[in-house]
C-alpha positions in Angstrom: 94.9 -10.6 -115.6 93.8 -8.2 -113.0 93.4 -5.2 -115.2 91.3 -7.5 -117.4 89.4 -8.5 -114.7 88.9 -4.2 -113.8 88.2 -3.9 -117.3 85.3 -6.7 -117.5 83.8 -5.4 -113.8 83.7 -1.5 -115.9 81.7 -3.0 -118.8 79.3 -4.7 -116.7 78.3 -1.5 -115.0 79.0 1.0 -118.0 76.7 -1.6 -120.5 73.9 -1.0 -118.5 73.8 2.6 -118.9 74.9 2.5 -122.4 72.1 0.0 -124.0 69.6 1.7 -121.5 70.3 5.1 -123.4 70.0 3.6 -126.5 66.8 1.9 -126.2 65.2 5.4 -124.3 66.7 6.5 -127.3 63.8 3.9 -130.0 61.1 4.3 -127.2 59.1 6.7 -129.1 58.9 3.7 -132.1 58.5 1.1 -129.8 55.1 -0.5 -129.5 54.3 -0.9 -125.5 53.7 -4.1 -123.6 53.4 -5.0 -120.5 56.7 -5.7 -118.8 57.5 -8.7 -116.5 57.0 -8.8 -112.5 60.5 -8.1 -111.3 61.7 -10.9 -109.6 64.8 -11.8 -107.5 67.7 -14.3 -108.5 70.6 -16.2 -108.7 72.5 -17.2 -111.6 75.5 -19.0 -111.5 78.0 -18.6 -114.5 80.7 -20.3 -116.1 83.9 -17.4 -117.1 86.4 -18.3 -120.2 88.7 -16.6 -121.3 91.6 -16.8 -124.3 95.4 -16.2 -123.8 97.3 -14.7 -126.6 94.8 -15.8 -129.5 94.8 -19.3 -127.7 91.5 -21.3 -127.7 88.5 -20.1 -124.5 89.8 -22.1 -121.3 87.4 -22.0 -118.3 89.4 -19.7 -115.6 86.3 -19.3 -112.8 82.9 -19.4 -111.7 80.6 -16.3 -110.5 77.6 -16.6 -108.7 75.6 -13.4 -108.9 72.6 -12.4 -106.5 70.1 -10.1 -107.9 67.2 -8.4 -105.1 64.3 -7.1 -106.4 65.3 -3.6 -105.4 67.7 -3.6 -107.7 71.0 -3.9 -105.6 72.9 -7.4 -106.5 76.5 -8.9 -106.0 78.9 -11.3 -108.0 81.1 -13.6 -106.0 83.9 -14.4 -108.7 85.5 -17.6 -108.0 89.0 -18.1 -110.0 90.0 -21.7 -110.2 93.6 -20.8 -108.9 91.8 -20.3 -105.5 91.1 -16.2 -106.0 88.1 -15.2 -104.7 86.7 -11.4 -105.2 83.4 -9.9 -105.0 81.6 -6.3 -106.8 78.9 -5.2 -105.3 76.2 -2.8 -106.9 74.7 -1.4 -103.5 72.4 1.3 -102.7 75.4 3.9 -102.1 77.9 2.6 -104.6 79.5 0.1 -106.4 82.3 -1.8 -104.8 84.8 -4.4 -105.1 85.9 -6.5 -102.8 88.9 -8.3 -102.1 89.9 -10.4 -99.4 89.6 -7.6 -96.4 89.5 -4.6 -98.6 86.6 -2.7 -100.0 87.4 -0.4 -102.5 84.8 1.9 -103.8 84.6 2.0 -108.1 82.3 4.2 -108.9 78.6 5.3 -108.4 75.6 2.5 -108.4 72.2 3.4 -109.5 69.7 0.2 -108.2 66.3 1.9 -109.6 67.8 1.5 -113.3 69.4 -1.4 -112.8 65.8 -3.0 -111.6 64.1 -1.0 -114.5 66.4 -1.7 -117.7 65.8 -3.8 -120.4 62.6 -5.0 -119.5 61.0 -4.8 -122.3 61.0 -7.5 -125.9 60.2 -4.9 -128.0 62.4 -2.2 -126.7 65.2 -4.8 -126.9 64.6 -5.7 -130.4 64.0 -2.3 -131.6 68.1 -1.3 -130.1 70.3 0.1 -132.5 72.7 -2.9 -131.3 70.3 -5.8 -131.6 71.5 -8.1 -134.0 69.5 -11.6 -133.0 68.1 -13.3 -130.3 69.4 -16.9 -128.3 68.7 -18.9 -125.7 70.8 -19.6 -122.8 70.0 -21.4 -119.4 66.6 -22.4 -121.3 65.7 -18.5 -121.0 65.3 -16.6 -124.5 67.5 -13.7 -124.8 68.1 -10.4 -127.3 71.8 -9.9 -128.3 73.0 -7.0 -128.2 76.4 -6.1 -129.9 78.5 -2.5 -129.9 80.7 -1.0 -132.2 83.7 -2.7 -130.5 82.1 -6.6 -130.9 80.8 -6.7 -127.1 78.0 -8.8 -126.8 75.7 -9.1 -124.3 72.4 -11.7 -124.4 69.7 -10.1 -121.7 66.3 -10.9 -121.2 63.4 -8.9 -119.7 63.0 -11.7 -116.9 66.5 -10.9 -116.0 66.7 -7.1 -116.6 69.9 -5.3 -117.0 72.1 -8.6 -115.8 73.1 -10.2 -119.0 72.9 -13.6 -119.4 75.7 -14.2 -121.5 79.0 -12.0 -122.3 81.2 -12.2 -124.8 84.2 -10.0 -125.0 86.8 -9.2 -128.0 89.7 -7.5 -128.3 88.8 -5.9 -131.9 85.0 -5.6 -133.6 85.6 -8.7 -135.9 88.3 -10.6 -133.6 87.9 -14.0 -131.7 86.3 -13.6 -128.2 88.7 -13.4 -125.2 86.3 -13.3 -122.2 83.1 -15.3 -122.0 80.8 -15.3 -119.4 77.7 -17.3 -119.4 74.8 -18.6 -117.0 74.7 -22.0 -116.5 71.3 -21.6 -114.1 69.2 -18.9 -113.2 67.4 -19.6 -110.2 64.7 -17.3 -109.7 64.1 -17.0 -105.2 63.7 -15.0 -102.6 67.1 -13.3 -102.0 68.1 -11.7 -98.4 69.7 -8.6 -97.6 72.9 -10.0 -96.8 73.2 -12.0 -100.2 73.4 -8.2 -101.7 75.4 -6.4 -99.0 79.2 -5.0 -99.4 79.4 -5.8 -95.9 81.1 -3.5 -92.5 84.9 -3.5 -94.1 86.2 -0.1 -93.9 86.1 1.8 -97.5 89.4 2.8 -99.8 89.5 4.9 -102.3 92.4 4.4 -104.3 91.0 2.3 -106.7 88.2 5.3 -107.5 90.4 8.0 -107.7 92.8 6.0 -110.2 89.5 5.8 -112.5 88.9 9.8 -112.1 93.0 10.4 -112.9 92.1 7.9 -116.1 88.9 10.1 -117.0 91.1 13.4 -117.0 93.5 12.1 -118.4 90.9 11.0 -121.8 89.6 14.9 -121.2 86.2 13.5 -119.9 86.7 16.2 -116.8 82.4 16.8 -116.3 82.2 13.2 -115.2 85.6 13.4 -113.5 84.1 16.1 -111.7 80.9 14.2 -111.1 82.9 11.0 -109.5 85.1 13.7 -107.1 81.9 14.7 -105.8 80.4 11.5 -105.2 83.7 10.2 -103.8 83.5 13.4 -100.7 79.8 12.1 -100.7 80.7 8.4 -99.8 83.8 9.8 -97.8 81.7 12.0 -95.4 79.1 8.9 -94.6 82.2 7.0 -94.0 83.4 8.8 -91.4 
């Protein structure tokens, strides 16, 4: 369950940046509108998730604060008493458990404010197949090649409001998480904030071995760097 949960925490960073390249990609087609005042929040969420082709059984309960600056964190809440945290700060993107920060990878808060603001730019995705509602807030769906789905809306920007995971393109979901409220308030620095734990690194350089290891060595390169980057300041 814990490399699920890893593997869930990667796709809500890495989604970001890919339906962000993909609608850059249509921006020349789009037709331009005016996008919404960004706005902070907090949405509480409801996770389910399916054993062994078994039917969804709720397994936890994230709360995720989102600041206008783009920075945000997701308390995760497992109903067999876990609770972790990943954090999307200004110098990184952490997760957190118990005492232990361990730093994942690198954060980017100006694209996370800026993505998927748009309707049009939504609709006119190469991965848009429809649109929803959920938490009474109207959202694009957007599904890749591997049956991911993810429901955003430009209120909400790059923090999907609904994710459905599979294990195959045409398969039965195994993870979903949705928003059961989206309260949109002031939020403060500390509801953001990876907090004064000391960092580790063993979780990031695991992910750089796993990138050489696929022969993506540029962006294991890239992570190294950023890793003597973070390790410097943490001195």
């Amino acid at each position: 369950m814990k490399l699920r949960t890893l593997a869930i925490a990667t796709f809500l960073c890495g989604c970001v940046l890919l339906a962000v390249s993909l609608i850059n990609a249509n921006k020349a087609k789009a037709v331009q509108s005016e996008p919404p005042t960004v706005r902070s929040f907090v949405m509480q969420c409801l996770v389910s998730q399916s054993e062994d082709g078994e039917s969804l059984t709720p397994k936890g309960f994230h709360i995720r604060a989102v600041s206008d600056t783009g920075e945000w964190k997701e308390t995760r809440y497992s109903f067999d008493g876990k609770v972790s945290a990943l954090v999307g700060a200004k110098d990184g993107l952490y997760i957190i458990n118990g005492n232990s920060k361990h730093l994942y990878g690198e954060s980017n808060p100006g694209l996370f404010r800026s993505a998927m603001r748009s309707e049009e730019e939504l609709q006119r995705s190469t991965q848009f197949i429809g649109t929803d509602e959920v938490a009474g807030i109207k959202t694009y769906v957007l599904r890749n090649e591997m049956g991911t789905e993810g429901h955003y809306s430009p209120l909400t920007g790059a923090t999907p409001l609904k994710l459905v995971i599979r294990a195959s393109p045409e398969g039965p979901p195994i993870s979903v998480t949705e928003a059961l409220s989206v309260e949109f308030r002031a939020v403060t620095e500390e509801e953001v904030s990876a907090g004064d734990l000391p960092v580790e690194f063993n979780v990031v350089r695991e992910k750089v071995e796993s990138l050489k290891r696929a022969g993506a060595y540029q962006q294991a390169g890239r992570l190294e760097q950023f890793i003597e980057q973070v390790r410097v300041k943490a001195k």
